[in-house]
ROGU-24821 format. One line per field, with one value per residue (C-alpha): residue number from 1; x, y, z. Coordinates in Angstrom, 1 decimal, padded with zeros to 4 digits. Each point is the difference from the previous one (the first is absolute). Last residue first. Layout:
n c(NUM, ...)
u c(X, ...)
v c(Y, ...)
w c(Z, ...)
//
This chain:
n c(215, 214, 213, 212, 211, 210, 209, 208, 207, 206, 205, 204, 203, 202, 201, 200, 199, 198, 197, 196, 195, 194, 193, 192, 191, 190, 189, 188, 187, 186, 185, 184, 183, 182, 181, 180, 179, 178, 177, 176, 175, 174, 173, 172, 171, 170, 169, 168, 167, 166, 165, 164, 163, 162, 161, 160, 159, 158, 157, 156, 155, 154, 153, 152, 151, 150, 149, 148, 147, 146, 145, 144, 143, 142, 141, 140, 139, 138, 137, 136, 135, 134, 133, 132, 131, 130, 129, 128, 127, 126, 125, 124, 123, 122, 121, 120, 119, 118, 117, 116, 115, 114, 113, 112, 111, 110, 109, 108, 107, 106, 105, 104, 103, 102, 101, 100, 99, 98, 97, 96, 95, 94, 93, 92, 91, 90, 89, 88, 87, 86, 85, 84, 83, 82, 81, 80, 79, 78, 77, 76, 75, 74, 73, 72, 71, 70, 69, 68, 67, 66, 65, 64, 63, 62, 61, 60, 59, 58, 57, 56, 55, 54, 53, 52, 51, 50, 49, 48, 47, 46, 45, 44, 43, 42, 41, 40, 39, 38, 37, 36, 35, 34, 33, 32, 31, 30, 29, 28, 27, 26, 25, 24, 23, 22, 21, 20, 19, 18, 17, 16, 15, 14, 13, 12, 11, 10, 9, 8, 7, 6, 5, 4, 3, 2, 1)
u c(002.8, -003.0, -003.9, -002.7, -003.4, -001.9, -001.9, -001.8, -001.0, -001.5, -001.8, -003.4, 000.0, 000.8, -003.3, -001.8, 001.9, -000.9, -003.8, -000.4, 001.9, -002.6, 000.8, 000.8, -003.1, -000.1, -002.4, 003.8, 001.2, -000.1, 003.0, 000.8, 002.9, -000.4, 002.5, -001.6, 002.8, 003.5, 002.6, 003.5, 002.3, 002.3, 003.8, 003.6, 001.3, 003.3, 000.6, -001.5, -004.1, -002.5, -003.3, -001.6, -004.0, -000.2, -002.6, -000.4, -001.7, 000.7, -003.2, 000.6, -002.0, 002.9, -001.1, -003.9, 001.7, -001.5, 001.5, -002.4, 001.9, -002.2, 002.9, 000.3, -002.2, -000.5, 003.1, -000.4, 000.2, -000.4, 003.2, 002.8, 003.2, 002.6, 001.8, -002.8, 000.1, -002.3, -000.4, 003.4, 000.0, 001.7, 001.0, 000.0, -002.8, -002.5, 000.1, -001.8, 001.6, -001.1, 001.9, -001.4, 003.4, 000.3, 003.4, 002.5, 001.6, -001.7, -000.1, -001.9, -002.9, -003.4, -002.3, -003.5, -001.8, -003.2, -000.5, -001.4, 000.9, -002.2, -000.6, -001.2, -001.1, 000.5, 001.1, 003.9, -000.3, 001.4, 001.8, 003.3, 000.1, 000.5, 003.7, 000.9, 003.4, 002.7, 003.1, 002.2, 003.1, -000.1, -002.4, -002.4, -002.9, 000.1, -000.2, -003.4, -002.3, -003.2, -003.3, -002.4, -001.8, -003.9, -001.8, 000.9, 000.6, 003.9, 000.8, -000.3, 001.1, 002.5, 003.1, 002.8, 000.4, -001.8, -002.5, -000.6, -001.2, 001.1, 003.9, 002.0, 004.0, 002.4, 003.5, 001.5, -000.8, -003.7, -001.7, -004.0, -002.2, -004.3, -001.6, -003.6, -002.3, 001.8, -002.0, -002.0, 002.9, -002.4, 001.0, -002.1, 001.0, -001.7, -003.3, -002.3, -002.3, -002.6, -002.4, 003.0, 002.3, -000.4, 002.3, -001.9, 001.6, -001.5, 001.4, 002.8, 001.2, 002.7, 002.1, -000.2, 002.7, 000.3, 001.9, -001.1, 001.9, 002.8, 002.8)
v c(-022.7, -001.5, 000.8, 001.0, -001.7, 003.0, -002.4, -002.4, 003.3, 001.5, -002.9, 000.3, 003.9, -000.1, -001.9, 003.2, 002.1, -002.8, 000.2, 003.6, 002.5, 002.7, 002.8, 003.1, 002.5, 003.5, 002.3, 002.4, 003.4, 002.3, -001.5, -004.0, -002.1, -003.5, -002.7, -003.1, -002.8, 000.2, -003.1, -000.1, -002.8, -001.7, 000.7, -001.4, 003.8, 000.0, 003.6, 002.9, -001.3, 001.7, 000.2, 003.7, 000.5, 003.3, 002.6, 003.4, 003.5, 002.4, 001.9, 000.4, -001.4, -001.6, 000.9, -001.0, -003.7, -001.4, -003.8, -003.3, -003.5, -003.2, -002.6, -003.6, -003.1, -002.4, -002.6, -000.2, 003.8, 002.4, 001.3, 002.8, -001.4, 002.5, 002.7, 002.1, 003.8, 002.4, 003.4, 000.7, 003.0, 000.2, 002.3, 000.9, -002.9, 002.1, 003.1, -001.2, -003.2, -002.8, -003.0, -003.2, -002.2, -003.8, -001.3, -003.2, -001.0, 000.1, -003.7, -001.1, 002.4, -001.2, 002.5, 000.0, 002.9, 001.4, 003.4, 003.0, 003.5, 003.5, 003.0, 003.4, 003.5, -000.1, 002.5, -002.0, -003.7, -000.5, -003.6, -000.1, -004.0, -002.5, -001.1, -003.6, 000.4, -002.9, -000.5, -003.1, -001.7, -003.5, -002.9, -000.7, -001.9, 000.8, 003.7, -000.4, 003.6, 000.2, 001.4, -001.8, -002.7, -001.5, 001.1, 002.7, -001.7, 001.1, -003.5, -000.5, -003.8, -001.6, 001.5, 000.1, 003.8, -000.7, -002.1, 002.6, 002.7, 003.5, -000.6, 002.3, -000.6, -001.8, -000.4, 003.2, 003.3, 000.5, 002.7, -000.8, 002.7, -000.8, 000.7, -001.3, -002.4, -003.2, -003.4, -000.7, 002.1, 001.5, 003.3, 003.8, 003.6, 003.1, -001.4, 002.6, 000.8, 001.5, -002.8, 000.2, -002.4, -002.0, -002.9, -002.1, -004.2, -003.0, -002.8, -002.9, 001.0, 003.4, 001.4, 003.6, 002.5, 003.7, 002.9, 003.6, 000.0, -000.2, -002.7)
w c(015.8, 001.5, -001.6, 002.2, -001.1, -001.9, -002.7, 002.4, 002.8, -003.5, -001.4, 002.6, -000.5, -003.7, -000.9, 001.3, -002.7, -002.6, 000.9, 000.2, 001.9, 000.0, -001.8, 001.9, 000.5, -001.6, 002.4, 000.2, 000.8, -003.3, -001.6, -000.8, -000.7, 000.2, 000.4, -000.5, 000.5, 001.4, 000.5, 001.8, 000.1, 002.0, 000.5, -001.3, -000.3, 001.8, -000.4, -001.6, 000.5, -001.6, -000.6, -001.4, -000.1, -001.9, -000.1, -002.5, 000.6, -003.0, 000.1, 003.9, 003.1, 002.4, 003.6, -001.4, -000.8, 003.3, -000.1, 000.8, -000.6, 000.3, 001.4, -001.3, -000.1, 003.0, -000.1, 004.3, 000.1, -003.2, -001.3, 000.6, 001.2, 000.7, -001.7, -000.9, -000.6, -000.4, -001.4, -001.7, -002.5, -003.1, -002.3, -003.8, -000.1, -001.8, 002.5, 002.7, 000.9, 002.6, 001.1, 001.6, 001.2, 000.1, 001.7, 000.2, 002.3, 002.8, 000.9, -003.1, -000.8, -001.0, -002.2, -001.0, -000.7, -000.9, -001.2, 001.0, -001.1, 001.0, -001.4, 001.8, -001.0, -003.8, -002.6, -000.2, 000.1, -003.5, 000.3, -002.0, -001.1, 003.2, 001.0, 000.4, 001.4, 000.3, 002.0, -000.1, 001.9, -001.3, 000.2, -002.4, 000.7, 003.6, -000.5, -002.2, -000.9, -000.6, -001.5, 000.8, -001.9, 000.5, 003.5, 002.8, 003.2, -000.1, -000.2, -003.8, -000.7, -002.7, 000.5, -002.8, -000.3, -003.2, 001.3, 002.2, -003.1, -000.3, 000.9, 002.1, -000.5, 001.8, -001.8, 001.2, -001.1, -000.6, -001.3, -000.9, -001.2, -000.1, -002.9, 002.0, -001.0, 000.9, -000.6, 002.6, 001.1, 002.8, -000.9, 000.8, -000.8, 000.4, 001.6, 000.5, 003.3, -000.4, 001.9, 003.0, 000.7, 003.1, -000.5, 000.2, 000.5, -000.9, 002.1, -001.1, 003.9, -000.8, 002.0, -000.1, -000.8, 000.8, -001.5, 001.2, 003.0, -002.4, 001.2)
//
């Protein structure tokens, strides 16, 4: 994994992330509804969805509040792969950008995997920055992960960001959901939304939603 990918578990707190006054926000979703011509490609029978209802969950556990974006394994099993790619991004003239987002995303025994790819040249070619192929949630049914990437490795007019699940086998996962990504240049006095009601409501639901299931 990059040295400069981290993630933070998150506690239903408010979160800076130390933006600077100059910095400007390039791209920014809380699917509250969508706001963003996003790309989906999907080959299988999973697909992202822009609302949970439609990937047929009812709670956001990333600790962001409303929808997120999402995408549901254990609503349709099968071998699958599906990429929500952002539009071209034009980072190029800046010093530094950065990309948070929120994320919630339980793996079932390895089989399945969540990668974070970046591309420079409008999606010609990719580049892997992290890769999850385990649990990645909040303790105790606490809300997900707050993701923090440096994108100042990957400044370019063409700049582009996919979130790809996949599994090429058995494919009878979980689920994976992502809320306020935010892409900002300059360094960063932005601050992520706080959770809200609904996103704290998913902290004492969580651990009664995510019960293991048995094959």
């Amino acid at each position: 994994m990059s040295s400069a990918v981290r993630s933070v578990l998150l506690a239903g707190t408010l979160i800076s992330l130390g933006f600077s006054a100059s910095a400007g926000v390039i791209l920014t979703d809380s699917f509250d509804p969508v706001s963003v011509p996003w790309t989906v490609e999907s080959a299988g029978a999973v697909t992202w969805m822009y609302d949970l209802a439609s990937c047929g969950l009812s709670t956001n556990l990333t600790g962001g509040a409303g929808n997120a974006v999402c995408a549901n394994s254990d609503a349709s099993p099968g071998a699958f792969s599906t990429a929500l790619i952002s539009p071209v991004l034009d980072l190029s003239g800046v010093s530094e950008a950065s990309l948070s987002y929120r994320a919630y995303y339980a793996n079932y025994a390895g089989d399945d995997t969540l990668d974070l790819d970046i591309s420079t040249d409008g999606g010609s070619t990719w580049s892997n920055v992290l890769r999850w192929n385990e649990d990645h949630q909040g303790v105790d049914g606490s809300p997900g992960e707050l993701v923090l990437v440096d994108l100042t490795p990957y400044l370019s007019s063409q700049t582009r960001l996919r979130w790809n699940y996949y599994d090429p086998s058995d494919a009878w996962d979980w689920y994976v959901q992502l809320d306020d990504i935010l892409v900002t240049t300059g360094g960063a006095d932005a601050e992520v939304p706080e959770p809200g009601a609904f996103g704290l409501l998913a902290a004492g639901l969580g651990a009664l939603l995510l019960g293991r299931k048995t094959r």
